[in-house]
C-alpha positions in Angstrom: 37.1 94.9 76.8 37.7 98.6 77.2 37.6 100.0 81.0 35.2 102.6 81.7 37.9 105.5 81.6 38.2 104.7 78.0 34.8 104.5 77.2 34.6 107.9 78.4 37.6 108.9 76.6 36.6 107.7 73.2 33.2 109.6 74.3 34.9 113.0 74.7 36.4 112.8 71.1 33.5 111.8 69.2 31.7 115.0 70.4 28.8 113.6 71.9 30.4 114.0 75.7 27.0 112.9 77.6 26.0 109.5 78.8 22.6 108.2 79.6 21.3 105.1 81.0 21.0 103.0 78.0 24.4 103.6 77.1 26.4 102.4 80.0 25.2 99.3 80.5 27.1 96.3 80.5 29.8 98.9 82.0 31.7 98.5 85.4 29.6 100.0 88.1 33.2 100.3 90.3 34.9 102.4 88.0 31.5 104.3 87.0 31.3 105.1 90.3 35.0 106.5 90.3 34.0 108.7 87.6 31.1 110.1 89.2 33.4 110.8 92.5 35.9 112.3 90.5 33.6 114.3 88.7 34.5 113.4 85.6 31.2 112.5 85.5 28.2 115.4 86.1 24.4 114.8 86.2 23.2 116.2 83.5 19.9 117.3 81.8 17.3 114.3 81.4 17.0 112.4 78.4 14.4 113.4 75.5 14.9 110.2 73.6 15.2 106.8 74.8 15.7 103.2 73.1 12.5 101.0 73.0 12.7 98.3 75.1 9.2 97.1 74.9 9.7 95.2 71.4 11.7 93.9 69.2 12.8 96.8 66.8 14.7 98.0 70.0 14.2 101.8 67.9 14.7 105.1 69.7 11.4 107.1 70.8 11.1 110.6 71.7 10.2 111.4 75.5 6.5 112.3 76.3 5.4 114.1 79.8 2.3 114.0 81.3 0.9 114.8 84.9 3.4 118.3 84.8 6.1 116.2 84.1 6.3 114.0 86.8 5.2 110.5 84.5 7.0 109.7 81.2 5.7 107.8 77.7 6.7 106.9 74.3 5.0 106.1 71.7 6.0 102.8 70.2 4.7 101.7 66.8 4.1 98.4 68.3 3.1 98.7 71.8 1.5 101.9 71.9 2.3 104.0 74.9 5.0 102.6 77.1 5.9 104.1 80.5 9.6 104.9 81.1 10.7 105.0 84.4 12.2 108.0 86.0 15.4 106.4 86.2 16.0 105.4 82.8 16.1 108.9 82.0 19.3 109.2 83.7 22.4 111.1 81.8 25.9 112.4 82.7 27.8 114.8 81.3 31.6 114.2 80.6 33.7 117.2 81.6 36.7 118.0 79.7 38.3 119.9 82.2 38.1 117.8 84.6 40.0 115.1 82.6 43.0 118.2 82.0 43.0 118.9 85.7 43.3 115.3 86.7 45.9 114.3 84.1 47.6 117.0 85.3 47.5 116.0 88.9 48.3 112.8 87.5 51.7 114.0 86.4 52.6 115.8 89.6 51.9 119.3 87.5 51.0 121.8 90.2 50.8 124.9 87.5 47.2 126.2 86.8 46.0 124.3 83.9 45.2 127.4 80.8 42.9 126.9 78.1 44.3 127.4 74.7 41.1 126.2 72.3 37.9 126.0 74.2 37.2 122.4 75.4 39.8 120.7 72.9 43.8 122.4 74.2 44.6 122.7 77.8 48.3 123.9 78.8 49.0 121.5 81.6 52.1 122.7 82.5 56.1 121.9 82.1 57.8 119.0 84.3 61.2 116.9 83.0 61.0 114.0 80.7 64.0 111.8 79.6 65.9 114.4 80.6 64.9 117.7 79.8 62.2 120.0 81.0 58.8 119.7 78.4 55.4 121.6 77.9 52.6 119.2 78.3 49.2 119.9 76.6 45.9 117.6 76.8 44.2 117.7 73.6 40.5 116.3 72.6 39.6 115.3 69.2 36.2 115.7 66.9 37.0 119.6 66.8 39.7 122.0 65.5 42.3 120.3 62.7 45.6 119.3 64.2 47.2 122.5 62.4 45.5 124.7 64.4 46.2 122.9 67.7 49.9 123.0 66.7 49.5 126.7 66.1 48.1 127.2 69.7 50.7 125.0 71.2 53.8 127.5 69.4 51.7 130.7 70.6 52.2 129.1 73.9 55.8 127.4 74.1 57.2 128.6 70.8 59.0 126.1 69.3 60.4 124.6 72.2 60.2 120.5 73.4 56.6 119.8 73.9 54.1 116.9 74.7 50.6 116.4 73.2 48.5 113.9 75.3 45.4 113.1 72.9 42.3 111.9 73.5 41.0 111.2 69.6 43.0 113.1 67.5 41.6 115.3 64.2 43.7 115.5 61.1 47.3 114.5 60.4 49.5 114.1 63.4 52.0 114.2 60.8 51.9 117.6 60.6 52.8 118.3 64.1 56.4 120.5 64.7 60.0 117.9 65.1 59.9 119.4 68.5 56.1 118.4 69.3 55.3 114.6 70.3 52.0 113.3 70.3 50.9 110.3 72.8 47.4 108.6 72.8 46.3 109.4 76.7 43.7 106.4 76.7 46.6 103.7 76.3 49.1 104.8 78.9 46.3 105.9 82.0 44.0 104.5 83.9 41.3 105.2 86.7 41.8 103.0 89.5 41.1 103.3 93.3 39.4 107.0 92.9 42.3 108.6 91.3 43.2 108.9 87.4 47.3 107.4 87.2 49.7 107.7 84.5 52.5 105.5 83.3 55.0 108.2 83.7 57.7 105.2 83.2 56.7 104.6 79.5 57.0 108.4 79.1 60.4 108.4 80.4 61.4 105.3 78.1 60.0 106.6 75.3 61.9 110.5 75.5 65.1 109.2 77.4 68.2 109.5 75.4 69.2 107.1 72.6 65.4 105.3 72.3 63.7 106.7 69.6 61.4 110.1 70.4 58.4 108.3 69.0 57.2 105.5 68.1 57.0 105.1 64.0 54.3 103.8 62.5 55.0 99.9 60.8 54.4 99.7 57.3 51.4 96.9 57.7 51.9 93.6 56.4 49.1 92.6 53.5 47.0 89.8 54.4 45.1 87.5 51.7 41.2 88.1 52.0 39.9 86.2 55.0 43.5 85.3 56.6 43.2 85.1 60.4 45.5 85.2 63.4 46.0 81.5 63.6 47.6 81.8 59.7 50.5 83.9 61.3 53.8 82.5 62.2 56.0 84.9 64.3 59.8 83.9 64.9 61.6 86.7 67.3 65.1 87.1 67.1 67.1 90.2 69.3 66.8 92.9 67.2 63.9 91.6 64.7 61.0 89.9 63.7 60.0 87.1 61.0 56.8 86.9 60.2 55.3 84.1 57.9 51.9 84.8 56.5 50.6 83.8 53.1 53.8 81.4 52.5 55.7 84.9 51.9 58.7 85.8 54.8 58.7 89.3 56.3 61.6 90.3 58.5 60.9 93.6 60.6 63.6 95.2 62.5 63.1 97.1 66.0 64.6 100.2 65.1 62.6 100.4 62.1 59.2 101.3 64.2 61.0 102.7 66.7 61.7 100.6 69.7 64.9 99.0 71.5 65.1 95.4 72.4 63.8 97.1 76.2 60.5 98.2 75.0 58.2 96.8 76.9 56.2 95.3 73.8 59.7 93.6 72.5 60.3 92.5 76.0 56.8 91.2 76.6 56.8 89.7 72.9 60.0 87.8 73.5 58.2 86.5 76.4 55.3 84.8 74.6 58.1 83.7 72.4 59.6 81.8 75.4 56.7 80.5 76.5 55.3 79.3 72.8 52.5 81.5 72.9 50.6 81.2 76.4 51.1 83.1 80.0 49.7 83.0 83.2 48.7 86.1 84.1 49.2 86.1 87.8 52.7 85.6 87.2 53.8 87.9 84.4 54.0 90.7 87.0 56.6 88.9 89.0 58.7 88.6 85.5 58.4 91.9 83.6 60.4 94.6 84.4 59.0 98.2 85.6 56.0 99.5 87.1 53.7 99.3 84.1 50.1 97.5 84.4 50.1 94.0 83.0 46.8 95.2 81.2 48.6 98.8 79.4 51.3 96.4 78.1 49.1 93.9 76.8 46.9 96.4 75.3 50.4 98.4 73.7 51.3 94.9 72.0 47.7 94.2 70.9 47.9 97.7 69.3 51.4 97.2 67.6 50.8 93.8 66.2 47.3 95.2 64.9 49.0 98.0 63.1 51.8 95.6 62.2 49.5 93.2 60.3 46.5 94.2 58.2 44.2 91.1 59.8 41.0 91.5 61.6 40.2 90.3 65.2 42.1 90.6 68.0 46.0 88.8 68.1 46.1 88.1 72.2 43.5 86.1 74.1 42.5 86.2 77.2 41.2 83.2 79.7 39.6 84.2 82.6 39.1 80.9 83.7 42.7 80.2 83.4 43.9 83.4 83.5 46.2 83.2 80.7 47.4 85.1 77.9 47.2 83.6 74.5 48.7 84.6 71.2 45.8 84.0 68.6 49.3 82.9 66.0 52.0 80.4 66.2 55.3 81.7 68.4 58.8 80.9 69.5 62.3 82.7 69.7 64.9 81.8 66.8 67.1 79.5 69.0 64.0 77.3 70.0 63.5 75.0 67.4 62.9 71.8 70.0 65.1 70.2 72.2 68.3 69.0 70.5 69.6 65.6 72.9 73.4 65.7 73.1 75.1 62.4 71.8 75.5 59.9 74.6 72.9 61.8 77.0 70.7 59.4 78.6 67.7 60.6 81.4 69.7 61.0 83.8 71.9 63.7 83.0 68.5 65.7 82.4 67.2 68.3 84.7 63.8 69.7 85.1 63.3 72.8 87.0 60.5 75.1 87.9 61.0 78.3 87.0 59.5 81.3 89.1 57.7 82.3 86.3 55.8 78.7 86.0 57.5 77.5 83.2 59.9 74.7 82.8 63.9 74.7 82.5 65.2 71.1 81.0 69.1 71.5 81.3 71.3 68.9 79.9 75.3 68.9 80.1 76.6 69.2 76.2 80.1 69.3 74.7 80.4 72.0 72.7 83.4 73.3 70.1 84.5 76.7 69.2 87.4 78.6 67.3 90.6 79.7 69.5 93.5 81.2 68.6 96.7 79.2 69.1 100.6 80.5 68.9 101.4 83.1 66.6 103.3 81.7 63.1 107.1 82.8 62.3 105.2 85.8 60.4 103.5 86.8 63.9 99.7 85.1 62.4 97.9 83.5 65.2 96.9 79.7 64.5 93.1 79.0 64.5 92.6 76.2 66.8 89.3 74.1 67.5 88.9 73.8 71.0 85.9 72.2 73.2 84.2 73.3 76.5 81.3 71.6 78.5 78.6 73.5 79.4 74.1 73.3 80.4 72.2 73.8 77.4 68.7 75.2 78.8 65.1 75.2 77.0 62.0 76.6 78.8 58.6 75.5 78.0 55.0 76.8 79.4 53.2 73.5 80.7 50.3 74.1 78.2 53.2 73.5 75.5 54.2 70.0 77.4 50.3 68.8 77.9 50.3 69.2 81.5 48.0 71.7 81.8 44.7 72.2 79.9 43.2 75.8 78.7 41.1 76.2 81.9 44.3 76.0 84.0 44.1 72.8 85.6 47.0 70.3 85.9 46.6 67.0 84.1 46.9 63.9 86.3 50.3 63.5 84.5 51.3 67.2 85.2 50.4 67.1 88.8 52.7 63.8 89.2 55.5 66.0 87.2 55.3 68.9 89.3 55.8 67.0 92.7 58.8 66.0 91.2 59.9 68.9 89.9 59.2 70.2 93.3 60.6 67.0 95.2 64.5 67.3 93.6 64.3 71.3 92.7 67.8 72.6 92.2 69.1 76.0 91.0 68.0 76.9 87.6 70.1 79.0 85.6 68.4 82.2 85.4 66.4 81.7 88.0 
């Protein structure tokens, strides 16, 4: 469910940047609030039109004063007159600026913030990213095409390294300068605890020498009319992906949509992998690496699997109950294809571990082989030799994947039992 900040967001670039009553309901009051503090959020003018809410039709009626203004009707076709309360005629207005100066603030910019295109391009200001110093502009959609706002930004910076944070975007950001990079603002900040904070990490990642300067757009995988999540298959490998859909393979390499095998959606992908689809929550902070919010890198994988395949719906659930992370299609890493038993390997040599993480790490003692080189031959060849080495082979597995726990979160009887023992005869995990 999208927070309040991106309501508001999404607001500012359709172009319709007030807010009444009617429309925020069913929205957080907490971060509302925020927004009105900040003032992001202004009082505005009172509404003329409000929805119905005395019938059915649920249509939109013009405003009627009477008494000087101090009662309100409509008229509904239905009803007749209806009374609407003072309150309901509520609205706020969403102030652009306000959003530049705080992103700004957000990004440690202490420059005056300049207009450049009135109430769609703010100049920020210039701080280093991924090792260089760049301009950083704030742009809002639903006005001027994105020629024009490149032709602002090069009056202003010339054709030097600059950022374009976007809230909606208008036209082809295609056509934007080599030297110009444009970021959607909505998916890496977010309004928490009365301030607006940006994941200034993911913006060093993304500009820091040898990863990619921005992201590329997949080529979208076709789906057969009415396919759904569940028909996907995704195996994940270290530098790509197979996807099975529609009996038809589809291998998709990192590098070809611009990411590194330490991108945070490859790294938190590989992690569903690991875990054969499902999450908990409360412990994927203590396993992912960086500062980023669980929720920004959920929502950055949601987004690249959307654009990746052409299917409807949403790819990751969420439980609140449990509160776990589900992928809505089948997933494992290449190397997990069940547990292979060594020859000879009775319970016993078995080890079950829990992992920090709250998965599972069964560890069995195997014999394995591999090529050597032996002397060198009269013509100075080395001799290929097979020698053998024993070693753990590990698996993890989530305990929804085992049965031991059920989709609201609860141990099974069975997985309590299995957890006290786990916990009874723990021993270092490799890994761990």
């Amino acid at each position: 469910m999208p927070t309040t900040w991106q309501r508001l967001l999404e607001r500012l670039a359709s172009g319709d940047p007030v807010v009444g009553v009617d429309d925020i309901r069913g929205w957080n009051k907490l971060e509302f609030g925020y927004a009105v503090d900040l003032a992001v959020l202004r009082e505005a003018e009172a509404a003329t039109w409000v929805l119905c809410d005395a019938c059915p039709e649920r249509h939109w009626s013009e405003v009627i004063r009477v008494a000087g203004g101090r009662r309100a009707f409509i008229a509904c076709p239905q009803e007749g007159p209806v009374e609407v309360e003072p309150g309901r005629l509520r609205q706020w207005r969403i102030d652009a600026g306000r959003v530049a100066q705080l992103t700004a603030n957000a990004l440690g910019l202490s420059s005056p913030i300049e207009v450049l295109l009135r109430q769609h391009l703010w100049a920020l200001g210039r701080r280093r990213l991924g090792g260089r110093y760049r301009d950083i502009f704030l742009g809002v959609g639903g006005g001027p095409a994105i020629a024009e706002v490149s032709s602002a930004i090069q009056s202003s910076v010339g054709h030097g390294s600059a950022l374009l944070l976007m809230v909606g975007c208008s036209g082809n950001l295609d056509g934007l300068p080599t030297a110009h990079h444009a970021v959607d603002l909505a998916s890496l900040s977010r309004m928490e605890g009365g301030q607006v904070i940006i994941d200034v990490e993911y913006l060093e990642d993304r500009f820091s020498d040898g990863v990619p300067s921005s992201r590329k757009s997949p080529r979208s995988i076709p789906a057969p009319a009415g396919a759904a999540w569940k028909d996907v298959s995704v195996i994940v490998f270290d530098s790509f992906l197979r996807i099975m859909l529609d009996g038809k393979a589809h291998e998709v390499e990192f590098s070809d949509i611009g990411m590194d095998q330490q991108a945070q959606p490859v790294e938190l992908l590989k992690l569903f992998a690991a875990a054969r689809g499902t999450i908990d929550a409360t412990k994927l902070r203590s396993i992912v690496t960086g500062d980023s919010p669980i929720k920004t890198r959920i929502l950055r994988l949601r987004q690249l699997l959307q654009e990746l395949i052409d299917i409807d719906g949403d790819p990751l659930g969420y439980s609140k109950k449990a509160q776990t992370y589900t992928c809505q299609f089948e997933i494992r890493l290449d190397r997990d294809e069940g547990f292979r038993t060594p020859s000879g390997a009775s319970w016993l040599d078995f080890s079950f571990d829990e992992r920090v993480d709250g998965r599972i790490a069964v560890s069995v003692s195997e014999q394995r082989r591999f090529r050597a080189h032996g002397p060198q031959t009269q013509r100075g060849r080395p001799t290929a030799e097979v020698a053998q080495e024993v070693g753990p082979m590990v698996r993890t597995h989530s305990l929804e994947e085992m049965g031991l726990r059920g989709a609201t979160g609860k141990l099974t009887e069975e997985g309590a039992i299995f957890i006290r023992l786990a916990r009874r005869w723990q021993r270092p995990t490799p890994g761990q």
